[in-house]
N, C-alpha and C positions, 0 to 999 in steps of 0.2 A: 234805340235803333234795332239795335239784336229782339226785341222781343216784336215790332211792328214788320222788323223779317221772317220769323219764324211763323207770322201771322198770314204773312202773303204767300209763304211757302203751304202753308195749310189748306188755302185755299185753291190756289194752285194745282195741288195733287188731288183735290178732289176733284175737280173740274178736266184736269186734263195731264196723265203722268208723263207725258213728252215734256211738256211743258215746265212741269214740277224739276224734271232729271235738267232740264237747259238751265234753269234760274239757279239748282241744286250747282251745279258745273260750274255758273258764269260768278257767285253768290258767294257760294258757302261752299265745303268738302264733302265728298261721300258721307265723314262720319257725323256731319250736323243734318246730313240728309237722314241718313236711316237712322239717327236718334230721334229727329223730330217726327218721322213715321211708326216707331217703337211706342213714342210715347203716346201717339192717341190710335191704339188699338188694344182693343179687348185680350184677355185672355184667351178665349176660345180662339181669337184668329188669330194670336201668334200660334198657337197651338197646329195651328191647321195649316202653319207656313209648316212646320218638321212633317207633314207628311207627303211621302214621297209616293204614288199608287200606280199600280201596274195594271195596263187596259186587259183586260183581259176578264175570263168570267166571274171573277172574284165581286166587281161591280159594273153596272150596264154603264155606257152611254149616257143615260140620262140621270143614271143617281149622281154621275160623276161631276156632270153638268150644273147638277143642282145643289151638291156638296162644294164646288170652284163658287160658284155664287154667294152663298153664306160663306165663305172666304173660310174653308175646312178644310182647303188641299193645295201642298207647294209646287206640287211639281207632278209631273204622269212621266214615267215609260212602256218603252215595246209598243207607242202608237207612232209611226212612222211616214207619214204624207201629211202634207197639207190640210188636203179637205177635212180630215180625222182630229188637227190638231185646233184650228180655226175655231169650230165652235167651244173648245173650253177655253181659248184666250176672249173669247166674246163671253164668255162665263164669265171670265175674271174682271173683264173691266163691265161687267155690270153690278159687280161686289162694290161691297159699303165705301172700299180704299183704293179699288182699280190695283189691285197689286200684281203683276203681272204673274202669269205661269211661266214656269221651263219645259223642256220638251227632254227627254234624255233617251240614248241606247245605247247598245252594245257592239260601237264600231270598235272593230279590232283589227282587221284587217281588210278596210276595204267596208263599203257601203252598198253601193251599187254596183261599180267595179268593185269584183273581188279581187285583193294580191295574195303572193305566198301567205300562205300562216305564220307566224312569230319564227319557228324555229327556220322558215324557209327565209324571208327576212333577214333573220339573222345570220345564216349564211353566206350571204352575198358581201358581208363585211364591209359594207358599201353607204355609206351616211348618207350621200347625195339620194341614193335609190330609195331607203327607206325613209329619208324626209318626204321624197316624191309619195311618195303611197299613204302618209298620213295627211299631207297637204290634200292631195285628191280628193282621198276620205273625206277630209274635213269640208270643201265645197260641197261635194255630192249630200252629204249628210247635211247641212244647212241650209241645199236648195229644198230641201224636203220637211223645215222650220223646223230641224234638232238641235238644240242649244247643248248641249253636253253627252262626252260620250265615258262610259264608263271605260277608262283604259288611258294611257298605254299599263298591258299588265308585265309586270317586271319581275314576278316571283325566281329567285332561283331555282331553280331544278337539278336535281342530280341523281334521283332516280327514276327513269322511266316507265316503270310501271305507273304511274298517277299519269292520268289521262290529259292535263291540263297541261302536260310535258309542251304539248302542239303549240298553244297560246303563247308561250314567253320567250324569252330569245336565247335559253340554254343556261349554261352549268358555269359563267364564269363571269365575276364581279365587273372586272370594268369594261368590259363587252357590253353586260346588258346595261352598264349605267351608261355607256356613251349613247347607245340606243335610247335609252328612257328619254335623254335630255333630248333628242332630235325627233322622236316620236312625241313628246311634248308642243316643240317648236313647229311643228308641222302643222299640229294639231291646232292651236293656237293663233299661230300665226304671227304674224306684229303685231295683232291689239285682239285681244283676244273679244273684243264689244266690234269688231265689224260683222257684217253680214256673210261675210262667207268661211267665220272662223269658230269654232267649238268647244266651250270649255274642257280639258283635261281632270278629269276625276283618275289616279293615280291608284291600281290596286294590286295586290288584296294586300294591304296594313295589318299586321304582317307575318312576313315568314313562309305564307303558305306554303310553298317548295317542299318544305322540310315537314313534310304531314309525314308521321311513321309508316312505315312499310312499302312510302308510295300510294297508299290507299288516302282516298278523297273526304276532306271532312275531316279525316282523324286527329290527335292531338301532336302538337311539336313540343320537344324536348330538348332543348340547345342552352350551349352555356354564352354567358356573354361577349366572350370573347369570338366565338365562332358567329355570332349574331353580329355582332358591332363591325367582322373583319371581312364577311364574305356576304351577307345576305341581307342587311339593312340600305350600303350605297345604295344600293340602285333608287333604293325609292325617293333617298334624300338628295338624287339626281335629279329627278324628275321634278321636285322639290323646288331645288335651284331653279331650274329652269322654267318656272312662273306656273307648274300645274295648279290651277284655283281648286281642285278638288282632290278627295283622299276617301276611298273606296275600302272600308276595312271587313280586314280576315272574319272566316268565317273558324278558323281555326282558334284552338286553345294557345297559349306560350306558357310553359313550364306552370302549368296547371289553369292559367286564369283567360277562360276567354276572349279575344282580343277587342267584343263587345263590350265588355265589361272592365277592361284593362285601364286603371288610372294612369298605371306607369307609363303604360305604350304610348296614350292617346292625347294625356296632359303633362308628365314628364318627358319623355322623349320628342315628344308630335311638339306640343305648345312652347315649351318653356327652353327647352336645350335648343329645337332644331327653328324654333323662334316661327311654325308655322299661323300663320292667322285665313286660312282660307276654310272651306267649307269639307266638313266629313259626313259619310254616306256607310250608314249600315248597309251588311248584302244581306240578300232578299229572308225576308224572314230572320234575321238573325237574333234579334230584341229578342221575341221569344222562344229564341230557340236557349235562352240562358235558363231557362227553368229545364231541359232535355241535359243541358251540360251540367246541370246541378248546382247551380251556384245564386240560381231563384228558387222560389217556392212559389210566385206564380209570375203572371203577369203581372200586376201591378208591380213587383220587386223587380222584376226584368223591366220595365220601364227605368224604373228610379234606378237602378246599377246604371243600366248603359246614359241615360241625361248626366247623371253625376261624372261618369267617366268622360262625355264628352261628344260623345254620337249625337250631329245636328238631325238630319232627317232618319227617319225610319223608312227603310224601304219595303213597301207592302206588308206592312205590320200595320194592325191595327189599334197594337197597344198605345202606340203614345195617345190618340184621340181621346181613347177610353180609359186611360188611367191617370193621365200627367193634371188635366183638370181639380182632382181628389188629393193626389200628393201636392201641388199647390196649396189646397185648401187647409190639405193636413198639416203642413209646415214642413212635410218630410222632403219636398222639393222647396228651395228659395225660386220666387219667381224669378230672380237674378240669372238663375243659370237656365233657365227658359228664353231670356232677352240675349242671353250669352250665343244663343246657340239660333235665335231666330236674328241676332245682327250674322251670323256669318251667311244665313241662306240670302235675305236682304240685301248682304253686300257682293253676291255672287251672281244676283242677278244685276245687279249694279254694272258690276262689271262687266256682263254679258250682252249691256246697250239694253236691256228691256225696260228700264224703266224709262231710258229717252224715247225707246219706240216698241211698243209691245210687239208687232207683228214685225219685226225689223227679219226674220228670216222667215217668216209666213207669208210676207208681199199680199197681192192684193187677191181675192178669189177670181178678179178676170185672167191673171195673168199665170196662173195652174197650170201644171202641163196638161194636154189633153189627155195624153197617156203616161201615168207615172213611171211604168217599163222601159218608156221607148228608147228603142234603139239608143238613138241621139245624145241621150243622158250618160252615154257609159265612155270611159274613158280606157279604150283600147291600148292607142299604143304605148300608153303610161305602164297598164297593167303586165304587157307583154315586156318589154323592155325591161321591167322588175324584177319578171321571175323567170329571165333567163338569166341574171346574175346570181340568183337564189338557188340555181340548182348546183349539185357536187360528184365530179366524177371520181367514181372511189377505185373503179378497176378499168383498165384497158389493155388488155393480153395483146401481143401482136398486133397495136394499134385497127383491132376492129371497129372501133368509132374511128372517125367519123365515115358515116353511111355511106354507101354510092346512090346515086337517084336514079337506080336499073334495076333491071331483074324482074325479080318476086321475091317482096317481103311480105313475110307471116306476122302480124300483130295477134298478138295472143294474150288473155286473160283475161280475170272480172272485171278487170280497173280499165281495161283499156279503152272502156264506151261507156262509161259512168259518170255524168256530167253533176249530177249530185255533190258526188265524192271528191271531184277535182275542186270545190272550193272550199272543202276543210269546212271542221267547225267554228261555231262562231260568224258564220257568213253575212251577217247582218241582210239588208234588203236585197242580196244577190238573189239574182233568178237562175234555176239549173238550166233554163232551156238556153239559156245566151252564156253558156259556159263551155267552152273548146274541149274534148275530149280530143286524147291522146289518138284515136282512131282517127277523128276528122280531121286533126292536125295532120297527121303523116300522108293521107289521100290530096290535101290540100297541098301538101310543101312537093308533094312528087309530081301533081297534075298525069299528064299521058305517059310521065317516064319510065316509069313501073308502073308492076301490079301489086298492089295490095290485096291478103284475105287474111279473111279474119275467124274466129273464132273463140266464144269466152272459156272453153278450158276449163273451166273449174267455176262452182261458188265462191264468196269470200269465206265463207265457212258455211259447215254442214250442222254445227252444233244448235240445235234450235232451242236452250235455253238464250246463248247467245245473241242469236238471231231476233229472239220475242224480246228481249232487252232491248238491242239497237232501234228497232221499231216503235221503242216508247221512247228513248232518251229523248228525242228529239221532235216535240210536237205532236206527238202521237200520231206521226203520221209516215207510212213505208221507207225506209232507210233503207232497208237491204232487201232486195226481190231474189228469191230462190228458184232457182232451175229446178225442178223436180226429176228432170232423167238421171239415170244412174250414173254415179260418177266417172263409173270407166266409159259409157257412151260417152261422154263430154270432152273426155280423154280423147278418146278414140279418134271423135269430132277435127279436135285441133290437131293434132297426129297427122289427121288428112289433109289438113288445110297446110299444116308446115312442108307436108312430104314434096311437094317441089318447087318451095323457095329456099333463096340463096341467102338469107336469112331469118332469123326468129326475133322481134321483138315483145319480150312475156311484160304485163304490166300487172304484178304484183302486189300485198302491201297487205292495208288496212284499210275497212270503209271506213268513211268521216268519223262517223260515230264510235270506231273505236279509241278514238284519238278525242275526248269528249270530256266534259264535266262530268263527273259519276263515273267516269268509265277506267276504271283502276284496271290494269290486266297480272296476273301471276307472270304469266311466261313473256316474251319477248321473240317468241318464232311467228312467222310467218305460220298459218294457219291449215293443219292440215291435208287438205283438198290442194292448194295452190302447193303445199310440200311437192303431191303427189305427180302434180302437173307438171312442176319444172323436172323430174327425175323423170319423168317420160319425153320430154322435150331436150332432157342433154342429150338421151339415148339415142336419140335421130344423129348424133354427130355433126348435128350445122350450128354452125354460130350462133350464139344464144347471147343475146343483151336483155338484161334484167332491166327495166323498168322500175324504179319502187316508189307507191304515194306509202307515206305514212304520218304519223302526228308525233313517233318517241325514234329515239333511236332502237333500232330491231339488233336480234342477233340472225346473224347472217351467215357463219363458217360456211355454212352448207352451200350456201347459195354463192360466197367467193369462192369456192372448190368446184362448182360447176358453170358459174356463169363465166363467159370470156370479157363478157363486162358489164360494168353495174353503174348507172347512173342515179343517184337520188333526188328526186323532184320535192319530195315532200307531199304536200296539197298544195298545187300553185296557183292555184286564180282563175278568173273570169278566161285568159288565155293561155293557161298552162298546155293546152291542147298544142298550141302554134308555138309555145316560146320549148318546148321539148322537143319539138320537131327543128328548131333551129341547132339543137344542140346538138342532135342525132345525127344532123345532117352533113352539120361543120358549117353553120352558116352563123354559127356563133361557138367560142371559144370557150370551153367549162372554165371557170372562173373562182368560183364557190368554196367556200373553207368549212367544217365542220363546225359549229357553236357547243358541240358535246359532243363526249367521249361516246363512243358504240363498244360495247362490251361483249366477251364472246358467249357469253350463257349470261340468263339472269342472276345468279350465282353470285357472278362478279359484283354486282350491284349493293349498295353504291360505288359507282367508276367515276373518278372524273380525274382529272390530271394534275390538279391543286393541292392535293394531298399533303398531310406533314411529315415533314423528316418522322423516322425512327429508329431505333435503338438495332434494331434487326432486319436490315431491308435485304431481299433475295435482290440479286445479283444477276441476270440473265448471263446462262453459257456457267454458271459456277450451281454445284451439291446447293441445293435450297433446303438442306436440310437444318431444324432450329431459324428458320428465316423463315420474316412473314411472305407465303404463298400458298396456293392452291395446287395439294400435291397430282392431281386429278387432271388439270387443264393449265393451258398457258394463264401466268397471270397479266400477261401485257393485254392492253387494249386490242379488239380485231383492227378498229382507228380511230384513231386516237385525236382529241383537240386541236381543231385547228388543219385537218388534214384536205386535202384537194387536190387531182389532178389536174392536169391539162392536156389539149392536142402538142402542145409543144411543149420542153424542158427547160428549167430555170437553174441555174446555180446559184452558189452563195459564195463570197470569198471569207475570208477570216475577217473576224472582226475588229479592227481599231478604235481605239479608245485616246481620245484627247490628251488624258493625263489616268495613272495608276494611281492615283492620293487624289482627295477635295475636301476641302471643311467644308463647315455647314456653313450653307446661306450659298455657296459655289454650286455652279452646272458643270454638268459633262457631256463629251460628245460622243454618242458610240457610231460607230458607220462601217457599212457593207457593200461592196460593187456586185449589184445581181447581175447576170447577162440571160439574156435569153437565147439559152447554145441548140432550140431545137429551130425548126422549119416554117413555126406559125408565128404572125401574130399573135401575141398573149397578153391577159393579164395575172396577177399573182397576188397574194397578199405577204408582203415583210411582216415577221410579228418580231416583237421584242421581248424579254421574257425576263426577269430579275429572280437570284436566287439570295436570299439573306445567310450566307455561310454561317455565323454562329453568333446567336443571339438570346434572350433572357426566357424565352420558353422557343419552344420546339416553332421551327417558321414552316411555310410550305416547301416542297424540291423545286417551283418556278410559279412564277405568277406573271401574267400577261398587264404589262403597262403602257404597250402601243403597241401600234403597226402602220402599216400605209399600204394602198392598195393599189402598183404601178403596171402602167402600160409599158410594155414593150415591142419592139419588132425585130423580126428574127436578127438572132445574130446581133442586138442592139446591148450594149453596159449602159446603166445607171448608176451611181451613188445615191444611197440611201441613208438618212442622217437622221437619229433620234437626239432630243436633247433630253439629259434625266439632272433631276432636280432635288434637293432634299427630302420634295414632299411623295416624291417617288418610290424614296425609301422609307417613309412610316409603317406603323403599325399600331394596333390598338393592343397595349402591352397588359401583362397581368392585373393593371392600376385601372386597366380601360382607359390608358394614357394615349394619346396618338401622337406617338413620335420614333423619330430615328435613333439608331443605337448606333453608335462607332462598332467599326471591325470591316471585314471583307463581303464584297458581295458580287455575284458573279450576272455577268450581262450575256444574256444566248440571243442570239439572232437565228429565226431561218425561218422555213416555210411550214415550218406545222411543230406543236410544240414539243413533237421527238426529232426532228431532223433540225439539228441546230449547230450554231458555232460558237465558242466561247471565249470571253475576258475575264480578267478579272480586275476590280480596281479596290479601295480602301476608304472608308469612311472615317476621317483623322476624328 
């Protein structure tokens, strides 16, 4: 019976792969499906399932076409429509086996709607918001036949110089691990094989954050325990949470490329964290192991990274050209060829391609006519996002929120750069249907005021800079330079402020500073916009700072002059309108910090996770013999976790259940917030645990919840965390993950320095 099945299975998928995947479903299990499709293909076409090719000039159109046909290629990205993607699925089912192709990009934030970037995202502290924005994603990107998106990227970060700062959701473990798991689920969806949901490839595998210097590319140097206790969760979140794919570092780990990395990829990845889905080198990576030195050519850079465990090559041509030879030589077992062509096999499996190839390509009648249009983009989704994404850091004299009178002066480069307001990374977003921060505030005032304008400054004047940004991205104008002299431009907006009754400056960084490649030394705001705002305090009118950026900036300067400072980040398709809600008070800042802002780069690495030690400086006490910088404040300018609001929140002291619990026991810590100002608000409660004295040095506080409550004026809440044993672990000198008896202290409040505390006892 088994063998007269496996006979009409064979037949089946030759004639028709819908058909094959229904009998395969109704029959037998995925793994007698993709074994009995393992088993009657060539070498050369498994071979040509691990390649993953990038549309672009590397190969035309039609070789690609002709390589999917001879069944040479698993998968294309960076081709994004329909019409683009249809004739190489028509490729493949005119191949010997009909093996479907995948479609993949790099939705990260946002598809066609663009939302905040990661760090802006991640500010909003807001799980509902940021499911909404990968959910979005993930339809928009499947009406346009993308089966997989490279992301959610979960890298830690902690220091802002590395340009990728933008992309991830900041400097703290279960922040971004709770994000990973709902940027998964979004992404995903309940079945991850419907039509309007997108495989999850999880990256960069791992560590990237941790490149030295903050410079991109470079090597990471970490010991185990600071790997296993702060910068691995997140991904083994994303993990949990059903990601089919795993996108690996392009970085070294304590010497051995993470390409090439047995430990990382088949100890850690396969065998501990028990993963069986599908891994994706980054682009070029295979041979970049003979640059990292740990090949001699290509061919050894094939055969390291197959042995290590890397299914597809991403736009590498090595595996084509070399893996056939080491087969033949015996230096590859075909075994781990079959090993690595069932995971791509079983990822389209799961993706419904093999029930239906064109299952998110649909029919060529029913195309949009126009793939831009209007129609396609998902507004109020986008807006709604990233007004909870943004963070108000200063409000002197309650100058926000705006009155909608007068004459306001919008002032700066950023404030009509529709480019730049969607962050990098913008996958199929178009600039021309992208809100600037100008047309927002004309739009939210209508006849009420007057608005003028003027850009005040370049983003910079530095024109190695400038030739830089112009190439990171496409090779195509990034940054357009004013050529008149900087004081006329001054002078310009000078005029244009002189008789309004207030200044909005929109400052920052263009997109592209905030970039893959784009590592920075400094963290100021860019000379020319320096110059700008120090002639715009001078006028003595109200000055609100505006800031897009992709890292946390150093700002002292610009908290010393601005009477307030809102940070957007790069917010989206509607960042234009949803800044203008906030400016105006038609929406409540909300927003909590996801990292530390440092006050020179100096500080750097800042984050607020730090561990105990032996000599900590003391604010208000001689820091003399104490670790500080005798130079400068050593406190954050603000700190994790920080936000204002139009209205004020308290915190009461915190209550604790019980002061003792054994293990395997809960506790309840709880706070009554009220909201004692005039507005409507919301807030973010965080919870924060401090391990008081334990078998190596713990951090001063580590964030293990929060909640993110509505209030109305004048209204109390109770607030109640439950903490658990597994609250209190830790991965101990053993790489043990467990709890230690002793004291440990529970902080409640509203940012991780404004807190309250208990303490209770681990019997």
């Amino acid at each position: 019976m088994k063998k007269l099945y496996l006979l009409g299975l064979a037949t089946a998928l030759a004639c028709s792969p819908a058909l094959a995947a229904d009998q395969a479903t109704a029959g037998s299990s995925k793994d007698a499906f993709i074994t009995d499709l393992l088993g009657r293909m060539t070498l050369d076409e498994k071979i040509g399932q691990l390649r993953l090719i990038s549309i672009g000039p590397e190969m035309t159109h039609e070789q690609i076409a002709k390589e999917i046909a001879a069944g040479h290629i698993g998968g294309t990205f960076n081709s994004v429509t329909r019409p683009e993607n249809r004739p190489m699925q028509d490729a493949a089912m005119n191949s010997r086996l009909k093996i479907p192709m995948f479609f993949a990009y790099d939705v990260i934030h946002g598809h066609r709607t663009i939302f905040p970037i990661g760090l802006g995202l991640a500010s909003s502290w807001d799980m509902d918001a940021i499911g909404l924005s990968a959910r979005t994603a993930a339809r928009e990107a499947a009406a346009d036949s993308l089966d997989m998106t490279f992301g959610p990227m979960v890298d830690i970060s902690r220091d802002p110089r590395w340009g990728r700062s933008s992309e991830g959701f900041g400097e703290d473990t279960y922040l971004v691990s709770r994000i990973a798991k709902v940027m998964v689920q979004g992404y995903q969806g309940k079945d991850v094989s419907a039509p309007d949901s997108i495989m999850a490839a999880v990256k960069h595998f791992a560590l990237y954050g941790g490149v030295e210097g903050g410079r991109d590319y470079n090597t990471v140097d970490m010991s185990p325990n600071r790997m296993y206790q702060d910068y691995l969760p997140p991904y083994r979140a994303a993990l949990d949470a059903g990601a089919g794919g795993v996108m690996v570092a392009l970085n070294s780990i304590n010497g051995v490329p993470a390409t090439s990395n047995t430990w990382l990829m088949q100890d850690l990845l396969r065998r501990d964290w028990g993963f069986k889905g599908l891994t994706v080198s980054d682009h070029g990576a295979i041979l970049e192991l003979v640059k990292h030195g740990v090949a001699r050519d290509g061919r050894e850079a094939a055969k390291l990274a197959i042995h290590a465990g890397i299914d597809l090559s991403m736009n590498d041509m090595v595996y084509g050209a070399e893996l056939p030879g080491l087969v033949k030589s015996g230096e590859v077992p075909e075994a781990e060829i079959d090993n690595a062509v069932r995971e791509v096999l079983s990822a389209k499996y799961d993706m419904g391609l093999f029930a239906d190839p064109y299952r998110r390509l649909g029919k060529a009648a029913e195309d949009p006519a126009d793939t831009n249009a209007e129609s396609r983009l998902h507004r109020e989704e986008s807006r709604s996002v990233a007004r909870r994404s943004m963070v108000l850091l200063k409000n002197a004299g309650n100058t926000l929120p705006l009155k909608k009178a007068g004459t306001i002066a919008v002032i700066g480069p950023l404030a009509d750069a529709p480019i730049d307001m969607m962050g990098s990374w913008s996958a199929a977003g178009q600039p021309t249907q992208s809100v600037t921060l100008l047309r927002g505030i004309r739009e939210a005032v209508g006849n009420q005021a007057q608005v003028v304008y003027a850009k005040g400054a370049n983003v910079t004047n530095d024109r190695n800079s400038v030739a830089f940004l112009n190439r990171i991205i496409f090779d195509r104008t990034e940054v357009e330079i004013d050529p008149r002299p900087a004081q006329e431009m001054i002078d310009e907006a000078l005029k244009a402020a002189a008789n309004a009754d207030v200044i909005v400056a929109a400052v920052g960084e263009s997109r592209g500073m905030s970039h893959e490649s784009a590592s920075r030394t400094t963290l100021e705001i860019p000379p020319p916009q320096r110059a700008l705002l120090t002639a715009l305090r001078a006028t003595g009118k109200p000055l609100v700072l505006v800031l897009m950026n992709g890292r946390p900036l150093s700002l002292v300067r610009e908290n010393e002059e601005a009477d307030a400072m809102l940070e957007t980040w790069f917010s989206g398709t509607e960042g234009g309108h949803a800044i203008a809600d906030l400016l105006f008070g038609d929406y409540n800042p909300s927003g909590k910090l996801p990292v530390t802002f440092p006050r020179s780069v100096g500080q750097v690495p800042m984050y607020y996770s730090h561990l105990t030690i032996g000599r900590p400086f003391t604010p208000g006490k001689a820091g003399n013999y104490t670790s500080q910088y005798f130079d400068e404040d050593t406190s954050p300018l603000f700190p994790f976790g920080y936000g204002l609001s139009y209205t004020t929140f308290d915190v009461s002291d915190v209550r604790l259940s019980a002061d003792r619990i054994k293990r395997g026991d809960t506790l309840k810590a709880s706070v009554t917030v009220r909201n004692s100002g005039k507005r409507d608000g919301e807030t973010v409660v965080q919870l924060y645990l401090h391990d008081v004295t334990a078998s190596m040095a713990r951090p001063i506080k580590e964030l293990k919840n929060f909640q993110k409550v509505f209030l109305k004026a004048g209204e109390r809440k109770e607030v109640t965390f439950t903490l658990s044993e597994d609250d209190l672990k830790f991965y101990n000198i053993k790489l043990e993950y467990a709890a230690e008896p002793g004291d440990f202290d529970v902080q409640i409040g509203l940012d991780s320095q404004d807190v309250k505390q208990a303490r209770f006892e681990l019997l």
